[in-house]
Backbone as numpy.savetxt, mean C-alpha at the origin, in Angstrom:
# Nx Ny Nz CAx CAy CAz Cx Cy Cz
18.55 -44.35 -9.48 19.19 -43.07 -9.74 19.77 -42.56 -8.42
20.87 -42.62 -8.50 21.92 -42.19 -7.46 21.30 -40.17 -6.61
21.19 -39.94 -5.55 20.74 -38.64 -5.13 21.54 -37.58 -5.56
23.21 -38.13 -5.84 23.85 -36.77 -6.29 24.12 -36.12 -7.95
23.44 -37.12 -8.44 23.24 -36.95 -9.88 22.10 -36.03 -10.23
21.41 -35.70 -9.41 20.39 -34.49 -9.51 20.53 -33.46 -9.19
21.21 -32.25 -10.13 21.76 -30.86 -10.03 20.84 -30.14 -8.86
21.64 -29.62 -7.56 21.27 -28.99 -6.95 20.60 -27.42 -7.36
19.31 -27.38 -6.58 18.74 -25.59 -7.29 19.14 -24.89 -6.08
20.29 -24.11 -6.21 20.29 -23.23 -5.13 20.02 -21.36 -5.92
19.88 -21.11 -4.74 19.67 -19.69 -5.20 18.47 -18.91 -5.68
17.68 -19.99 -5.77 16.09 -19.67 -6.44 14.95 -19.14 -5.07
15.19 -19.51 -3.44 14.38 -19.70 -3.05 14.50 -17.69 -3.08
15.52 -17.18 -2.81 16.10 -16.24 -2.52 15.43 -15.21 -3.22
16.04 -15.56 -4.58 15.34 -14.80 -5.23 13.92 -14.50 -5.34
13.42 -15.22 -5.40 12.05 -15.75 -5.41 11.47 -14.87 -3.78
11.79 -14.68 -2.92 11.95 -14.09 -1.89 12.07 -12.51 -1.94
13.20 -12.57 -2.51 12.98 -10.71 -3.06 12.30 -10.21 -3.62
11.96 -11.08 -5.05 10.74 -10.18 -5.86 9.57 -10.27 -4.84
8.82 -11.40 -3.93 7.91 -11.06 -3.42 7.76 -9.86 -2.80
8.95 -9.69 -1.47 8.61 -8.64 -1.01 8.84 -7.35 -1.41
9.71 -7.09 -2.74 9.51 -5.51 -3.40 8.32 -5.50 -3.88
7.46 -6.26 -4.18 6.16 -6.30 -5.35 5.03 -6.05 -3.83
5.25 -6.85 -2.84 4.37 -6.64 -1.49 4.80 -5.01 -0.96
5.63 -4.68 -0.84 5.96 -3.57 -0.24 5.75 -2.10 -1.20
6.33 -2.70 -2.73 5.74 -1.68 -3.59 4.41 -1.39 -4.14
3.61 -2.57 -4.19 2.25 -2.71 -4.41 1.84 -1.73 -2.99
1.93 -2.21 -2.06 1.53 -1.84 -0.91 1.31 -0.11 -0.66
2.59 0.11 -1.21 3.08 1.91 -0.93 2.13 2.74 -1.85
2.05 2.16 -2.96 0.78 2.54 -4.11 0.06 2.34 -3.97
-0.73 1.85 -3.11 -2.14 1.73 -2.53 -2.20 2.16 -1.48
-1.43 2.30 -0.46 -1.30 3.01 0.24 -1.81 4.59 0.06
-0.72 5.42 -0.84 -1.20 6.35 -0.98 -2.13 6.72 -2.12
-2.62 5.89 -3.26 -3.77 5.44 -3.62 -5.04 6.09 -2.73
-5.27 5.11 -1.86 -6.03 5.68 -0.68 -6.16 6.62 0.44
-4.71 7.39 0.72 -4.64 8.60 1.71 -5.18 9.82 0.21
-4.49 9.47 -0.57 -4.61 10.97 -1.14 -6.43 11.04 -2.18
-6.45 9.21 -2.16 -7.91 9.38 -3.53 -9.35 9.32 -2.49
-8.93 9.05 -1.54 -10.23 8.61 -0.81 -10.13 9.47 0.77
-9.22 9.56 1.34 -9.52 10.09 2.81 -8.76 11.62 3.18
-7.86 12.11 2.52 -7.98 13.24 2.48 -9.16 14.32 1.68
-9.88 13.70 0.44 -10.75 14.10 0.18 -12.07 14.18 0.89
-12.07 13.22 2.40 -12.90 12.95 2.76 -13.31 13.84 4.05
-12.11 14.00 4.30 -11.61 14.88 5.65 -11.78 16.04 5.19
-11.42 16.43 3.65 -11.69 18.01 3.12 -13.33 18.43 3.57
-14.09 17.37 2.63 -15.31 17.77 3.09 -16.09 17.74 4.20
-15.47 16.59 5.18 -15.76 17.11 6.91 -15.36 18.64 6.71
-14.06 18.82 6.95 -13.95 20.14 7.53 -14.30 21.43 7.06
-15.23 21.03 5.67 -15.70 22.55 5.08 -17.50 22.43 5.54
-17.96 21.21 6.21 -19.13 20.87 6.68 -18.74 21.31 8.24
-18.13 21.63 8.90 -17.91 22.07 9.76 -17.84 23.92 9.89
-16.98 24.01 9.28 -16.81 25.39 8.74 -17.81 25.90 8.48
-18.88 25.83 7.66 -19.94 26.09 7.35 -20.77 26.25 8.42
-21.01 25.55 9.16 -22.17 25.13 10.61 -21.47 25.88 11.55
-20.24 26.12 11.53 -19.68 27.43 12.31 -20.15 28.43 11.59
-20.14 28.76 10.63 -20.40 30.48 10.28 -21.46 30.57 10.47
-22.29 29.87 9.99 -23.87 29.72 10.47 -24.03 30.01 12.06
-23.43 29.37 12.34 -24.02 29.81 14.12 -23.53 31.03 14.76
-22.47 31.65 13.63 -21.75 33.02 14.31 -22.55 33.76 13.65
-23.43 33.33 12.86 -23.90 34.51 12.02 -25.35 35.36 12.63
């Protein structure tokens, strides 16, 4: 079987290339803030009202 008798695949790697990185970068951004807003701003809230607190206490 002759090498040029086998239809070249162009164009696939490319593509194949883009969806990864919108799906990496969009996955990413949603977990991203997934985690700033579900886990560490909530976390930081309650530091700083455990702080707050142990201040009034000591002004009091």
């Amino acid at each position: 079987m002759p090498v040029g008798s086998i239809p070249a695949i162009t164009g696939k790697l490319r593509k194949r290339l883009i969806l990864d990185l919108t799906v990496a970068l969009g996955g990413g951004t949603v977990l991203g803030y997934g985690y700033w807003y579900g886990v560490h701003i909530p976390s930081v809230s309650r530091r700083d009202a455990f702080y707050a607190k142990l201040q009034s206490e000591r002004t009091e």
